[in-house]
C-alpha positions in Angstrom: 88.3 115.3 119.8 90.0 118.9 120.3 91.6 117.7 123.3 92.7 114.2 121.8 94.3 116.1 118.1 96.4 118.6 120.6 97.7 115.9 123.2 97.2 112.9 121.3 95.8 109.7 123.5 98.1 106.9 123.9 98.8 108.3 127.1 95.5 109.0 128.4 92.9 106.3 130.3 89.3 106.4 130.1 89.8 108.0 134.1 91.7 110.5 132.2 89.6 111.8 130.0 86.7 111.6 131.7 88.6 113.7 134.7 89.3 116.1 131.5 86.2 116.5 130.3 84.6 116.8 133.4 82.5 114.1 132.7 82.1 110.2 134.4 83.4 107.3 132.9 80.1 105.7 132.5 79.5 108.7 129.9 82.3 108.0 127.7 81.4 104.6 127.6 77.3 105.2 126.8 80.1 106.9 123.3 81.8 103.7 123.2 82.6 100.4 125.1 86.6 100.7 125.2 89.4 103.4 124.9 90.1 101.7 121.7 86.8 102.3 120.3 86.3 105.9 121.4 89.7 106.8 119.9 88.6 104.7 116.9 85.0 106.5 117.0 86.3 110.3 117.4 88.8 109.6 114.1 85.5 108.8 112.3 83.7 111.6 113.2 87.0 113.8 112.8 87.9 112.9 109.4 83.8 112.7 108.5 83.3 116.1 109.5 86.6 117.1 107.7 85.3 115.8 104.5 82.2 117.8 105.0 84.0 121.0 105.3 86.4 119.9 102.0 84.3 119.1 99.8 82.0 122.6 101.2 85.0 124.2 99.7 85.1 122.6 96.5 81.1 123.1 95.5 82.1 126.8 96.4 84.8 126.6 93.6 84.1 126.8 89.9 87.6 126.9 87.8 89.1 123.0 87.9 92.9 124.6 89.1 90.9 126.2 91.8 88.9 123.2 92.7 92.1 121.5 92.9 94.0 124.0 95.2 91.1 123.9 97.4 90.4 120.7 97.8 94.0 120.1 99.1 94.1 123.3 100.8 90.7 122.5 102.5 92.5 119.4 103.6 95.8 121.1 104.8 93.4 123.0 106.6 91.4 119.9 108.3 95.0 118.3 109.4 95.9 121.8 111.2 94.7 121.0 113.8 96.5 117.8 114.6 99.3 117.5 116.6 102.6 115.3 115.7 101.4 113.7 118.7 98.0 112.9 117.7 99.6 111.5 114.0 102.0 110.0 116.1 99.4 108.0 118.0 97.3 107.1 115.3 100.4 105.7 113.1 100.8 103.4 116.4 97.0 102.7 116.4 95.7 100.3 113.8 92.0 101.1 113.9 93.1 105.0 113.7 95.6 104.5 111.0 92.9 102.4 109.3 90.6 105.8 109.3 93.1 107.9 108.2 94.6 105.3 105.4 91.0 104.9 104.2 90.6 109.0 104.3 93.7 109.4 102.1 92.8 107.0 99.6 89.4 108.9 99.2 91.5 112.0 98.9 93.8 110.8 96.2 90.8 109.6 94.3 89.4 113.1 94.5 92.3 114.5 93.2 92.4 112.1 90.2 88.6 112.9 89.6 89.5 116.8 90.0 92.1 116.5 87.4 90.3 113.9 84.9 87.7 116.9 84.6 90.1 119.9 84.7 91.8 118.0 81.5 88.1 116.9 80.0 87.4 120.9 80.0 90.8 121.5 78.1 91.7 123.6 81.2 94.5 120.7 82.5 97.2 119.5 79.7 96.3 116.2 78.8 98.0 114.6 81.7 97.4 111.2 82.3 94.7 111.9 85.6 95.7 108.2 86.9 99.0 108.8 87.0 98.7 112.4 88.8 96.6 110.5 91.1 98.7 108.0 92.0 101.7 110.5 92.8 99.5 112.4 95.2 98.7 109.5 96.6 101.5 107.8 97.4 102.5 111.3 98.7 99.5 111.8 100.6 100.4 108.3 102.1 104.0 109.6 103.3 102.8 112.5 104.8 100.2 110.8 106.6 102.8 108.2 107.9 105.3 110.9 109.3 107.8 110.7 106.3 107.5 113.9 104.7 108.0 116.1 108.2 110.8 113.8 109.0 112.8 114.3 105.8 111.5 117.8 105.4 110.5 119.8 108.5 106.9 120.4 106.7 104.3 120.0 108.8 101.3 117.8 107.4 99.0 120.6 106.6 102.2 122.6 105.2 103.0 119.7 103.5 99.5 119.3 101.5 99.8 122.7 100.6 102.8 122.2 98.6 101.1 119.3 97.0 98.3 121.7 96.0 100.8 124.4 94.7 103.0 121.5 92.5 99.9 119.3 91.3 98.6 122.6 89.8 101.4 124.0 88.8 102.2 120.8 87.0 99.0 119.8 85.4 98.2 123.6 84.0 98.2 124.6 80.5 
């Protein structure tokens, strides 16, 4: 996976990676049957193990505006690793996209349930939670699809820290 997030891997056959992983092809394919379905398979385990470590953050975090910023900021964290190359490659790759899409959605639903009990403890301003959800998650969805480092020059990790800074920001008392 480390090598695939820093080069990406619509360039690279099965050969290749097997020659740069020093490993035999008949290895990567006891993983998986098909380029597609390693790629498909490492994004799974990527994004799995990223959620581990996010939500590790979160049970370490009491206050509901620090729950908040570190959940996102747990996430920027996860997506520093990943090259524009890698995001590149899995925007042009439908079962990758279809990983990451899926991974967003259960990140903006987070972020609604973060909020919805940051307001139920009179912490938040009684924001409609939905609605707070919904914005970070249609903006979770641009900066997963390249938008928000095209127009801005954020990189996605940079990009979810913002979101973590304005969400706050916007919700507290």
């Amino acid at each position: 996976m480390a090598l695939l997030a820093a080069e990406g891997f619509a360039s690279f056959t099965l050969d290749d990676l097997a020659e740069r992983l020093h490993c035999s092809k008949t290895t990567l394919y006891q993983l998986a049957g098909s380029k597609q379905d390693l790629v498909r398979e490492a994004v799974k385990h990527y994004f799995r193990t990223a959620a581990e470590a996010v939500e590790k953050k979160v049970a370490d975090t009491t206050a509901p505006s620090d729950r908040v910023l570190a959940y996102l900021n747990a996430v920027a964290e996860q997506l520093r690793p990943l090259s524009r190359q890698f995001l590149d490659d899995m925007a042009g790759f439908r079962p990758a996209r279809d990983v990451y899409e899926a991974n967003t959605r259960l990140a903006a639903d987070r972020v609604r349930q973060l909020i919805t009990e940051g307001v139920t403890e009179g912490v938040f301003r009684d924001v409609h939670a939905a609605f707070v959800g919904e914005v970070a998650a249609a903006t979770m969805q641009q900066i997963q699809r390249g938008e928000v480092a095209a127009r801005t020059g954020l990189s996605d990790s940079e990009a979810y820290a913002e979101l973590a800074s304005l969400i706050v920001h916007a919700v507290s008392s």
